[in-house]
C-alpha positions as CSV (number, residue, x, y, z in Angstrom):
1,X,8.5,-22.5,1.2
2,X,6.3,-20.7,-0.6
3,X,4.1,-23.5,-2.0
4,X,3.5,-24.2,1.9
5,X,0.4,-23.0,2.4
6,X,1.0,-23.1,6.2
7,X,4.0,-20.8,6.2
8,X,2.8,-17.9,5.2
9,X,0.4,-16.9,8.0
10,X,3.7,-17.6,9.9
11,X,5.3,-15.1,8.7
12,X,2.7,-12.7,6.6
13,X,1.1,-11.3,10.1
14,X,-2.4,-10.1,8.3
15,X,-2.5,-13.4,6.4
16,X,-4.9,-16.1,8.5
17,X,-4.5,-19.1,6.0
18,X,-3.7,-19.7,2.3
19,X,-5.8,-22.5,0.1
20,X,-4.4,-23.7,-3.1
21,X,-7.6,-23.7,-5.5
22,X,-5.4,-25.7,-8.4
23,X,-4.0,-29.0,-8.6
24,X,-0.4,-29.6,-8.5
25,X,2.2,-29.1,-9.7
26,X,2.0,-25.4,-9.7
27,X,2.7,-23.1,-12.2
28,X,1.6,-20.5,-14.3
29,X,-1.9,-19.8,-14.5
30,X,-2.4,-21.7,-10.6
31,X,-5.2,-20.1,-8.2
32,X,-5.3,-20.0,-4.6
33,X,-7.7,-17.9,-2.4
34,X,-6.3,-16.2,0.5
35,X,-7.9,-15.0,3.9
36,X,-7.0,-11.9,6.2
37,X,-9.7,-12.3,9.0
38,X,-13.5,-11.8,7.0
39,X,-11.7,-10.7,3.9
40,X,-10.7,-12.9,1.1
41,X,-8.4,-12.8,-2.0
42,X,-8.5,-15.0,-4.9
43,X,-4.8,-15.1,-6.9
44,X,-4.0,-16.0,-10.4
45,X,-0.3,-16.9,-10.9
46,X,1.1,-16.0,-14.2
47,X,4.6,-16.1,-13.5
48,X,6.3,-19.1,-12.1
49,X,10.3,-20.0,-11.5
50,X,10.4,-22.8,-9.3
51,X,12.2,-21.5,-6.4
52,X,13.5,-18.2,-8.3
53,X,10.0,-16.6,-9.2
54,X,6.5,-16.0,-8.8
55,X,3.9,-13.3,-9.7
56,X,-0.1,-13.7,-9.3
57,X,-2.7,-10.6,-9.4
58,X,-6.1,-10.4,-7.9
59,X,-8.9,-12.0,-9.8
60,X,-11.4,-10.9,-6.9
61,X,-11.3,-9.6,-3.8
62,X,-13.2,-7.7,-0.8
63,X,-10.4,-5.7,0.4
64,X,-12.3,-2.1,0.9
65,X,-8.7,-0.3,0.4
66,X,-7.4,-1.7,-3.2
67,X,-9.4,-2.6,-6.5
68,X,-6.9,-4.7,-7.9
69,X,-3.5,-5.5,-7.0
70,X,0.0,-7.4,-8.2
71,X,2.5,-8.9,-6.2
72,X,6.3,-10.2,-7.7
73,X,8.5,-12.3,-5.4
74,X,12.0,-13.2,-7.0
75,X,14.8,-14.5,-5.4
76,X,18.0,-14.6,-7.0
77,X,21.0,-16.7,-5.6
78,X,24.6,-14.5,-5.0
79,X,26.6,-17.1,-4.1
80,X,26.3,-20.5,-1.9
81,X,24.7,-18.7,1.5
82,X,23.2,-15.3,0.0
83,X,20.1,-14.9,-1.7
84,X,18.7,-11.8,-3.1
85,X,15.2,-11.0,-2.2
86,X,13.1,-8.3,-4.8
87,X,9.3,-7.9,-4.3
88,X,7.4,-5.9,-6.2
89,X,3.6,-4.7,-5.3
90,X,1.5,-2.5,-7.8
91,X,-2.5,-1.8,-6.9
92,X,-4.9,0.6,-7.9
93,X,-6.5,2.1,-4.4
94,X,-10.3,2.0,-3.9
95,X,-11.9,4.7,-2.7
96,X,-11.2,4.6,1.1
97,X,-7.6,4.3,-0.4
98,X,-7.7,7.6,-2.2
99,X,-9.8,10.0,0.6
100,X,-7.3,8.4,2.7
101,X,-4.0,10.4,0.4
102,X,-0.2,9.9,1.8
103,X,-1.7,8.1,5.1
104,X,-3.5,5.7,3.6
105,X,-0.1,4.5,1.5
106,X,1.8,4.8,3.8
107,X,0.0,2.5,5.9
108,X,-0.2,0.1,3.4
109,X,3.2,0.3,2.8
110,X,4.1,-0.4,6.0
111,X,2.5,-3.4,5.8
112,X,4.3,-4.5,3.1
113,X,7.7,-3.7,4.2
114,X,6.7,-5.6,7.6
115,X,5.5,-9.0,5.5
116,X,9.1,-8.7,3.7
117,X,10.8,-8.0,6.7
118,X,9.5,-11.2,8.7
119,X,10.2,-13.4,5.4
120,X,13.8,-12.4,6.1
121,X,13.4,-13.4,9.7
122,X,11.4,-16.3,8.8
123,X,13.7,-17.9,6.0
124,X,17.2,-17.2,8.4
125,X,15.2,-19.4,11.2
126,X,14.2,-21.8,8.6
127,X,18.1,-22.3,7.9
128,X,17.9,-20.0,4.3
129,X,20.0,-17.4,3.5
């Protein structure tokens, strides 16, 4: 699911379409470049579990709100119709970030805990647990 390139501005709301900029098969050290409307991330994976675990950062970006950011997703079977889902995001806030203080983060927050909220959602109608 998430190699699908289509399925995560399905369920990622500010995410308008995903490009894989390496060959396959993916793993570490893959690149893809993301767009949210004009703005446009380029990823570097340097973790990859097939279907357990992945992790890129931000090799460029024109996000005005973060300089750099890192994103972990792991998933972590419990037994045969449960699966534990942990993601991890770390950035360092540009300047319109940091004048903005607690409201600024919290927004982006928010948007976070929406994108893993609808992966949940997404994954249940997809028939995962």
């Amino acid at each position: 699911m998430f190699k699908d390139e289509h399925s995560w501005p399905q369920w990622f709301g500010v995410i308008d379409k995903v490009t894989w900029t390496s060959p396959k098969p993916f793993g570490v050290g893959t690149t893809r470049t993301v767009r949210l409307g004009p703005l446009k991330v380029d990823e570097y994976f340097f973790e990859w579990e097939e279907n357990k675990r992945f992790s890129f950062y931000f090799t460029g970006t024109n996000l005005p709100f973060v300089k750099t950011l890192v994103e972990d997703y792991h998933l972590e079977a419990l037994g045969p119709a449960i699966t534990r889902f942990t993601y991890t995001v770390a950035y360092e806030p540009a300047l319109p970030l940091k004048l903005s203080g607690p409201v600024g983060k919290a927004i982006l927050g928010r948007s976070f805990k929406k994108g893993c909220q609808a992966l949940v959602k997404y994954m249940k109608q997809q028939g995962g647990s």
